[in-house]
C-alpha positions as CSV (number, residue, x, y, z in Angstrom):
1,X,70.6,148.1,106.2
2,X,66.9,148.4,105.7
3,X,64.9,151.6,105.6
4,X,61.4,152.7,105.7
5,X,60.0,156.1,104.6
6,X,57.5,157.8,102.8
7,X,57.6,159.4,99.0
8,X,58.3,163.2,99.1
9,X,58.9,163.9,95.8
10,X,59.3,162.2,92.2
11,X,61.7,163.8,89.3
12,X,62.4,162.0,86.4
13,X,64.2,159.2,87.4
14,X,64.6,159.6,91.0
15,X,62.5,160.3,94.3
16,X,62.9,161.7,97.4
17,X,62.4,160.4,100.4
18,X,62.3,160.8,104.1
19,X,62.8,158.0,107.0
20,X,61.7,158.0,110.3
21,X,65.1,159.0,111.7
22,X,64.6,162.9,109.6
23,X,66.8,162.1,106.6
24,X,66.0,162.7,103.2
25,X,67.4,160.1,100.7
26,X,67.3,160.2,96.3
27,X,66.4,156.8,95.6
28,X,65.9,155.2,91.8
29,X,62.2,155.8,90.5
30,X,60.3,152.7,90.1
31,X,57.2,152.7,88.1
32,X,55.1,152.0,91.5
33,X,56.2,155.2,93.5
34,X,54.1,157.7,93.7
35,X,53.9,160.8,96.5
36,X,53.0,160.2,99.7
37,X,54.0,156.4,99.3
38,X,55.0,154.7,102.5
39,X,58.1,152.3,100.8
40,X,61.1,150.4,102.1
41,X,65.0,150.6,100.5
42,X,68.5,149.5,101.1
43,X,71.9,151.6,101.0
44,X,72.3,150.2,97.7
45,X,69.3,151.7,96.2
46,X,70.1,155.1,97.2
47,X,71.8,156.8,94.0
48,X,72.6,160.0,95.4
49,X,73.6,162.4,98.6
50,X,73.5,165.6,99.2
51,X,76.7,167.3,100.0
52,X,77.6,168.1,103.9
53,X,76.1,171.4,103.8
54,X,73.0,170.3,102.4
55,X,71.8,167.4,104.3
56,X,71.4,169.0,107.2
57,X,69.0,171.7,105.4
58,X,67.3,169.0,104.0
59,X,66.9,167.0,107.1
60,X,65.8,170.0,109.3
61,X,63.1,170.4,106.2
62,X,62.5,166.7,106.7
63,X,62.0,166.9,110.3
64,X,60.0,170.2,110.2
65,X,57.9,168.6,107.6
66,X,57.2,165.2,109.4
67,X,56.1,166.9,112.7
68,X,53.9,169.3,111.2
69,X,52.1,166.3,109.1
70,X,51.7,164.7,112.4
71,X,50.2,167.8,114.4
72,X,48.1,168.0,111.1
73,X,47.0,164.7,111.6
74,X,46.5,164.3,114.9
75,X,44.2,166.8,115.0
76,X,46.4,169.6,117.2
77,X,46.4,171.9,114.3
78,X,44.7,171.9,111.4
79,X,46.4,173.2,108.3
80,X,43.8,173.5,106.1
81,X,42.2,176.2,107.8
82,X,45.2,178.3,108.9
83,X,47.0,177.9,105.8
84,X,44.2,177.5,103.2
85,X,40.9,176.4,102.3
86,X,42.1,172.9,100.3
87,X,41.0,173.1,96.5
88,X,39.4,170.5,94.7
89,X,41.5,168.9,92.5
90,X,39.5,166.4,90.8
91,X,36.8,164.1,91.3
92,X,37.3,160.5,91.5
93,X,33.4,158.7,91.2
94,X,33.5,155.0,92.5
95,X,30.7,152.5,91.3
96,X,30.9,149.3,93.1
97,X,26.8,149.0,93.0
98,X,27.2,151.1,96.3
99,X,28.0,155.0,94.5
100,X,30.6,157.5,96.0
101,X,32.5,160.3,94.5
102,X,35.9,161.3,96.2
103,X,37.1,164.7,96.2
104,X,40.9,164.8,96.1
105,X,43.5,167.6,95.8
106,X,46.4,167.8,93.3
107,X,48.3,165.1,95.5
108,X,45.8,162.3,94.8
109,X,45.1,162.7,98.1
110,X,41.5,163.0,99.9
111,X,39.6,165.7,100.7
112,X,36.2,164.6,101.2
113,X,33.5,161.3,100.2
114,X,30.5,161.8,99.0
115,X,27.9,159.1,98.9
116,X,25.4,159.4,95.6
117,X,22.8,156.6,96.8
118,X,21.9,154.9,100.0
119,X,24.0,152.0,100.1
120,X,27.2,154.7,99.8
121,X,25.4,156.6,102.8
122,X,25.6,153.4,104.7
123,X,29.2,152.3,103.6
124,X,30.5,155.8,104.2
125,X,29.4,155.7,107.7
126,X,31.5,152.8,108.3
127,X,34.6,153.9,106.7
128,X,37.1,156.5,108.5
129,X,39.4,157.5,106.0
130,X,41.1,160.7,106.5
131,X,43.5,162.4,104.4
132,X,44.9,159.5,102.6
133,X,46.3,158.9,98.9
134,X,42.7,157.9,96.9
135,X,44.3,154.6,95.8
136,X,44.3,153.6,100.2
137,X,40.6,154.8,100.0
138,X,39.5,153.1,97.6
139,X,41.3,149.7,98.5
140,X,39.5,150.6,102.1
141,X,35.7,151.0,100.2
142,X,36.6,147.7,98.6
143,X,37.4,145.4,101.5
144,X,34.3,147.1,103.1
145,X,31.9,146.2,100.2
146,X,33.5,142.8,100.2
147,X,32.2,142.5,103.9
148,X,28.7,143.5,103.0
149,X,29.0,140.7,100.7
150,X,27.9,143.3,97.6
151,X,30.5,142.1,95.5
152,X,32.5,138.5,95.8
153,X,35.0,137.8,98.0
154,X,36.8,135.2,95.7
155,X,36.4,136.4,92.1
156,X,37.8,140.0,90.5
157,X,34.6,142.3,89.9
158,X,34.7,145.4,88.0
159,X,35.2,148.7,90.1
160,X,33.6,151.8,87.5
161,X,36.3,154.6,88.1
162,X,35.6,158.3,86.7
163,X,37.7,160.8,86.5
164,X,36.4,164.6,86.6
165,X,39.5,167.2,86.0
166,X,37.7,170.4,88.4
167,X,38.8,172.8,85.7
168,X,37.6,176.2,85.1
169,X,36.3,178.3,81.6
170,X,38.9,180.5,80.1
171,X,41.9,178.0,81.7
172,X,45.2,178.6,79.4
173,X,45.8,175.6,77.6
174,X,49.2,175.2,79.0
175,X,48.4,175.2,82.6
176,X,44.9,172.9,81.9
177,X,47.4,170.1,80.2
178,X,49.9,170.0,83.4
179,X,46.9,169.9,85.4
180,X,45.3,166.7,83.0
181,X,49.3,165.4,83.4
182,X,48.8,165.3,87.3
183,X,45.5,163.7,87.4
184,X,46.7,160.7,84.4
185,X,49.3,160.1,87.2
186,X,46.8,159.9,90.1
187,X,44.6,157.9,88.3
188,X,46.9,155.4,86.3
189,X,48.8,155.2,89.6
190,X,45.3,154.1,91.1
191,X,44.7,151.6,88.7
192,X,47.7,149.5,88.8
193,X,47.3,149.5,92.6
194,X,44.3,148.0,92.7
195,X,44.9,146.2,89.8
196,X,48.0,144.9,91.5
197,X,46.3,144.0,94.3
198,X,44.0,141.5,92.6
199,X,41.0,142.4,94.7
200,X,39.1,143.6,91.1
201,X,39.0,145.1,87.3
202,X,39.2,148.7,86.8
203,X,37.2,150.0,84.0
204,X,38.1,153.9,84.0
205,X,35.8,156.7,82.1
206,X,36.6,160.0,81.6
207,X,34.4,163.2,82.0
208,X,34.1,166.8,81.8
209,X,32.7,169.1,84.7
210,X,29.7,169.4,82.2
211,X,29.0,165.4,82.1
212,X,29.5,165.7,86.0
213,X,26.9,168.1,86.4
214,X,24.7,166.6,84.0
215,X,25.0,163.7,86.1
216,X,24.1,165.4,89.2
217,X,21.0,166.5,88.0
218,X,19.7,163.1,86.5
219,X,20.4,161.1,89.8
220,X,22.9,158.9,88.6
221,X,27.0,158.8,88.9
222,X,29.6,159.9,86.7
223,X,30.6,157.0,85.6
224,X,27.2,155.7,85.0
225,X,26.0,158.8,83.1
226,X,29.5,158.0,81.0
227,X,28.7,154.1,80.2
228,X,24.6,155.3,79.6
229,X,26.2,158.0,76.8
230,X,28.1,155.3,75.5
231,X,25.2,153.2,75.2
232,X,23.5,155.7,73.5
233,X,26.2,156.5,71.0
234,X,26.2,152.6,70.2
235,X,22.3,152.3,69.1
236,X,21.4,151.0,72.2
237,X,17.6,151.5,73.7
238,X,18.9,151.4,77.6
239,X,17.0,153.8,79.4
240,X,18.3,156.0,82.3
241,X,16.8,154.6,84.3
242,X,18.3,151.1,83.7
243,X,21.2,152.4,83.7
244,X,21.2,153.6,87.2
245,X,19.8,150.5,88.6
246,X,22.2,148.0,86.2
247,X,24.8,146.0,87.7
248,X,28.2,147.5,86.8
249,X,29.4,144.5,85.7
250,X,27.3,144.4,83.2
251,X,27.0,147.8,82.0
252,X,31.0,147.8,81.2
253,X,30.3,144.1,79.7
254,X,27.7,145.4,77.7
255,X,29.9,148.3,76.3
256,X,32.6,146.4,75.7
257,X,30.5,143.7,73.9
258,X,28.6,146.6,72.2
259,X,31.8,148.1,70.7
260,X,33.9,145.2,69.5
261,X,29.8,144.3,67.7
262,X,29.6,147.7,66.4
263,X,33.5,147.1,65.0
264,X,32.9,144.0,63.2
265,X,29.9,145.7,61.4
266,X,32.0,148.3,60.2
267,X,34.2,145.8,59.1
268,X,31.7,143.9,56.9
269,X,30.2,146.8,55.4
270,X,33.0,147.5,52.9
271,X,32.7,145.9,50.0
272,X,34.8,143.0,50.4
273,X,33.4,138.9,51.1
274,X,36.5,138.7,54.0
275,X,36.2,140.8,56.7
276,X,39.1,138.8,58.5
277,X,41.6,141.5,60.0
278,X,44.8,139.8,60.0
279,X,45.7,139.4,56.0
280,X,48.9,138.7,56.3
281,X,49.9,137.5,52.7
282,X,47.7,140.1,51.0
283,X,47.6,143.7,51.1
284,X,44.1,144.3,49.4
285,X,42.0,144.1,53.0
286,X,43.7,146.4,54.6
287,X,42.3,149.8,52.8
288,X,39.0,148.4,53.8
289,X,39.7,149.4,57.5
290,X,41.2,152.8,56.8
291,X,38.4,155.2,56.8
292,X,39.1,156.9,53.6
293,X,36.3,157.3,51.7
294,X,38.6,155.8,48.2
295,X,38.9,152.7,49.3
296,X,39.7,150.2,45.9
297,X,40.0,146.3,47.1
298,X,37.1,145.8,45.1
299,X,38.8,145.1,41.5
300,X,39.9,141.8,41.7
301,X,42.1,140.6,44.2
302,X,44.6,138.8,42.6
303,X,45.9,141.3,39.7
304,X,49.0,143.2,40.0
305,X,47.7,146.8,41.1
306,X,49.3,145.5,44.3
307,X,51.7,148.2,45.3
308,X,51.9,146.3,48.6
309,X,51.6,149.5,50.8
310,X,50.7,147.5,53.8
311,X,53.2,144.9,53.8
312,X,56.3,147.3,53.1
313,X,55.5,149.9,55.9
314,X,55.8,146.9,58.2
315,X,58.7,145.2,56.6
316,X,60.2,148.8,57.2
317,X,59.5,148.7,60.5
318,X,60.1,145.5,61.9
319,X,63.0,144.5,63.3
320,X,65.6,145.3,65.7
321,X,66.3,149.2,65.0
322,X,65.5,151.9,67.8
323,X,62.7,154.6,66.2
324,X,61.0,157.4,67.1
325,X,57.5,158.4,65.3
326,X,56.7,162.2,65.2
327,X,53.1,162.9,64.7
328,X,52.0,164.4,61.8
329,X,50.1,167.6,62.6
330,X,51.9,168.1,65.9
331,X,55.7,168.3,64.5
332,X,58.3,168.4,66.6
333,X,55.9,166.1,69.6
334,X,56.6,162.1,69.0
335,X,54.9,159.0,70.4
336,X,56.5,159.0,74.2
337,X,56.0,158.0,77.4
338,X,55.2,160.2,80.6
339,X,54.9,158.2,84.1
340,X,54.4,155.6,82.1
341,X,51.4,157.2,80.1
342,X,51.6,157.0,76.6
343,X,51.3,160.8,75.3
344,X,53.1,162.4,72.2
345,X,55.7,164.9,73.6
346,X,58.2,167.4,72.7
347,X,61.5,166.3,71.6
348,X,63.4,168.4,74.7
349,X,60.7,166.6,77.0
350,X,60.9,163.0,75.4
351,X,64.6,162.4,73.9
352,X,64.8,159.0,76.5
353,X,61.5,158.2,76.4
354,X,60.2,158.4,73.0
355,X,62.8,155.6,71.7
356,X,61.5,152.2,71.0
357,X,62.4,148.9,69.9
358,X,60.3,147.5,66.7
359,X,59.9,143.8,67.7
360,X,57.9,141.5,66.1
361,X,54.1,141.3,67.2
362,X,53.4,139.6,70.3
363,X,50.0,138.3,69.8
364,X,51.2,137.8,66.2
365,X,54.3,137.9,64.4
366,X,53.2,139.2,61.1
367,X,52.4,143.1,63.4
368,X,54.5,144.8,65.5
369,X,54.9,145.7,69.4
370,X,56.8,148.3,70.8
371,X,59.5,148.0,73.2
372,X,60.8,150.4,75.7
373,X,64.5,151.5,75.4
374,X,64.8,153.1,78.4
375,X,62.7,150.6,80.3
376,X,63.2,147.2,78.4
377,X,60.4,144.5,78.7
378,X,58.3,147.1,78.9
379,X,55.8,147.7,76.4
380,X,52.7,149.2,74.9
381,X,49.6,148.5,75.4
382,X,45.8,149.6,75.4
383,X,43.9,149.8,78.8
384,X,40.3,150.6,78.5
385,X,41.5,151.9,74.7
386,X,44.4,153.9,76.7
387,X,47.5,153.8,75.7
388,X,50.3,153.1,78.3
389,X,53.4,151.1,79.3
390,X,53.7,148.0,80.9
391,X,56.0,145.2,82.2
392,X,55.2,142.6,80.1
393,X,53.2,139.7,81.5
394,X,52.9,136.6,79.8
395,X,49.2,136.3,79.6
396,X,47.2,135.7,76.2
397,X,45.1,139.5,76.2
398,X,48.7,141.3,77.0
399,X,49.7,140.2,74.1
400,X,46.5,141.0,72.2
401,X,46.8,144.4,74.1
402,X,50.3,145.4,72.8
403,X,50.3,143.9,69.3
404,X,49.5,146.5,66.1
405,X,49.5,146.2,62.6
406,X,51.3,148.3,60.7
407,X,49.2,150.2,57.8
408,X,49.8,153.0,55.2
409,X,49.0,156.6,57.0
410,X,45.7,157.3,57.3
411,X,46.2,160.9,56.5
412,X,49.0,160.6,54.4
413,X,50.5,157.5,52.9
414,X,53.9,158.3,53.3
415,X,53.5,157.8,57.3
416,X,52.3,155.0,59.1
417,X,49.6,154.4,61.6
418,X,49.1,151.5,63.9
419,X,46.1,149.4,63.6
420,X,44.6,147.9,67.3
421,X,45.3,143.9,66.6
422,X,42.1,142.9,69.0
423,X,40.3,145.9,68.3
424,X,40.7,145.8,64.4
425,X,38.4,149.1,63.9
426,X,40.2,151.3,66.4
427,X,43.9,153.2,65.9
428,X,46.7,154.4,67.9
429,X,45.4,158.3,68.0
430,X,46.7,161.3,70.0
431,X,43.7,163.4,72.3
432,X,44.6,166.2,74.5
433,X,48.0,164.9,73.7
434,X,47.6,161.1,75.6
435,X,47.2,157.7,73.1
436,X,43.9,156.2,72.6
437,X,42.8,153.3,70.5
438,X,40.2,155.2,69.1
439,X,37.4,154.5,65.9
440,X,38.7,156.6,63.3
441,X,36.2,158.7,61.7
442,X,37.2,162.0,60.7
443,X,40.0,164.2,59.0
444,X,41.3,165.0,62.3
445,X,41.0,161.9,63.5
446,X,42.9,160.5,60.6
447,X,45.5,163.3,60.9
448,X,46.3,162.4,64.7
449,X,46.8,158.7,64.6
450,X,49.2,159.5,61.3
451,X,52.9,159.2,62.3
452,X,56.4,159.6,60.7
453,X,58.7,157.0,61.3
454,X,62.6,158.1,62.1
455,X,65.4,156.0,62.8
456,X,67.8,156.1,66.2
457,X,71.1,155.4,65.8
């Protein structure tokens, strides 16, 4: 039998959910289930029921919770103002050429649309969304645009998405990274939608309530003001100005172009004739990567000063052994995985999903990928330099995406830390405790993408 019903809540391997006839059901958590989902299931995915005495509760809670949705809804009540005034949660800015900012609470779900230039005053006139999940609106603003013919109906643009956490001065630490926690799930769950969908690219940008203000007052979006700061940090003459009136196809093309240039100069500015960043067969290249400021390929690269410190970290690793890595300045947190957001966790938080099988490279045997145990043939990969995980998908840049060469730590040389295969001057590094393919630059830097290797049994 066949049921349909909507996500109530997620734990960590299951979620709840209620049907149409008031009954609430645990069901296995897949990786596309997020709250407030509307899904359908069979008997034989439903892993657990409440006892007698429960279900009842549970579907009274159900059924008190459906109806009140629906008054809420249909306008007969409205919660919001007898319960509370809804807070901001986060701001979610959307450049399709048309600009909009959505305001969302801690659900992912809308509170409000806010058009930043005239074509989003027009589209937002059009559009009725209410108080849906922001990966619905956003799959609504893009079959909109497509109708206006702003961007193509038949090939994938890029949709700009920033992501503004509404956080306050003087917010303890602990409280400010469950609330970054909620809004990587919102966002990464928004991604893969659209993604999934196959209606366009995301390209998402992070940004502070300070960048979002800033941003206000110049007259341009988030996520614009974001790319234009990027610009700037590559040696780039784009004006504001330009960069308000750019396509955004081409502001996230230049970027991207920008970076992997500025990359390849770093590359060839070390002493060395080969910038190539795949040596297999010899060690010498690889120092010239790590930002150290010792680096000695220089003397000859033939003679026997070759330790080999590249090659034996990877022979170490390789293979088909189960390991954890525990950073190096956060002991105790290891390389993990959190609704499928790469993140270094505690080891009470992260004892399942911080295992992984060493396989040999995808893109290129000579490296390494990393494996899932608890959710095999998935692995991980960089999205717009983030770390997460990912089914795997048999497409060349996947492969690119989730290979990593194995170098001597870049802190300390008795760790390890895991060179980008397509992005040969960026890193595996932890920020705010998430992964990041990152350009490596200072001590810190060096000490957070340093990582201790430990065998699982």
């Amino acid at each position: 039998m066949r049921y349909q019903g909507v996500v109530l809540k997620l734990t960590k391997n299951k979620a709840i959910v209620t049907t149409d006839e008031f009954q609430c059901y645990y069901i296995k958590r897949s990786p596309t289930i997020y709250v407030g989902k509307e899904i359908e299931f069979t008997n034989k995915e439903v892993i657990g029921r409440r006892s007698v005495l429960i279900k009842p509760v549970l579907s009274v809670a159900c059924f008190l919770f459906v109806v009140t949705c629906f008054l809420n809804f249909s306008g007969i009540i409205n919660l919001n103002n007898i319960l509370y005034n809804p807070k901001v949660f986060a701001y979610i800015g959307v450049d399709i050429n048309p600009s909009l900012e959505i305001e969302i609470d801690d659900a992912g779900n809308v509170l409000n649309l806010l058009p930043l230039n005239n074509d989003a005053e027009v589209l937002v006139s059009k559009l009725e969304i209410g108080r849906i999940n922001v990966s619905k609106a956003i799959d609504n603003i893009i079959d909109e645009v497509k109708k206006d013919d702003a961007i193509s109906k038949t090939e994938k643009d890029c949709v700009l998405i920033s992501t503004t956490l509404n956080s306050k001065k003087g917010e303890q630490n602990k409280e400010l990274q469950s609330k970054k926690e909620k809004l990587s799930i919102v966002t990464n769950s928004l991604k893969n939608d659209i993604q999934k969908s196959g209606k366009a690219d995301v390209y998402l940008v992070q940004a502070d309530v300070g960048e979002r203000e800033a941003a206000r007052l110049e007259g341009i979006s988030t996520g614009r003001y974001v790319l234009y700061n990027k610009y700037k940090d590559l040696g780039s003459n784009l004006s504001l100005e330009e960069a308000k009136k750019t396509n955004v196809n081409d502001l996230i093309t230049g970027v991207l172009s920008d970076e992997s240039e500025k990359g390849k100069l770093k590359e060839t500015s070390t002493p060395t004739s080969t910038p190539t960043s795949t040596p297999t067969p010899t060690p010498t290249p690889t120092p010239t990567l790590t930002p150290t400021p010792t680096p000695t390929p220089t003397p000859t690269p033939t003679p026997t000063p070759t330790p080999t410190p590249t090659p034996t970290s990877t022979a170490k690793i390789t293979g088909s052994k189960f390991v954890r890595f525990e950073s190096s300045n956060y002991r105790g947190h290891y390389i993990g995985v959190d609704s499928f957001i790469a993140c270094i966790a505690s080891y009470e938080e992260s004892v399942e999903d911080s295992v992984f099988k060493i396989v040999p490279g995808l893109a290129d045997p000579s490296c390494v990928s990393f494996e899932s145990k608890n959710y095999p043939g998935y692995y991980l990969k960089h999205e717009n330099f983030e770390v997460i995980l990912k089914k795997y998908e048999d497409t060349d840049l996947f492969k690119e995406d989730a290979t990593y060469r194995v170098v001597p730590g870049l802190a300390d040389e008795n760790g390890v830390s895991f060179q980008s295969y397509n992005y040969t001057y960026r890193y595996i590094r932890h920020r705010d405790f998430n992964l990041y393919i990152e350009n490596i630059e200072t001590d810190l830097d060096r000490e957070d993408s340093t990582y201790i290797k430990i065998e699982v049994e």
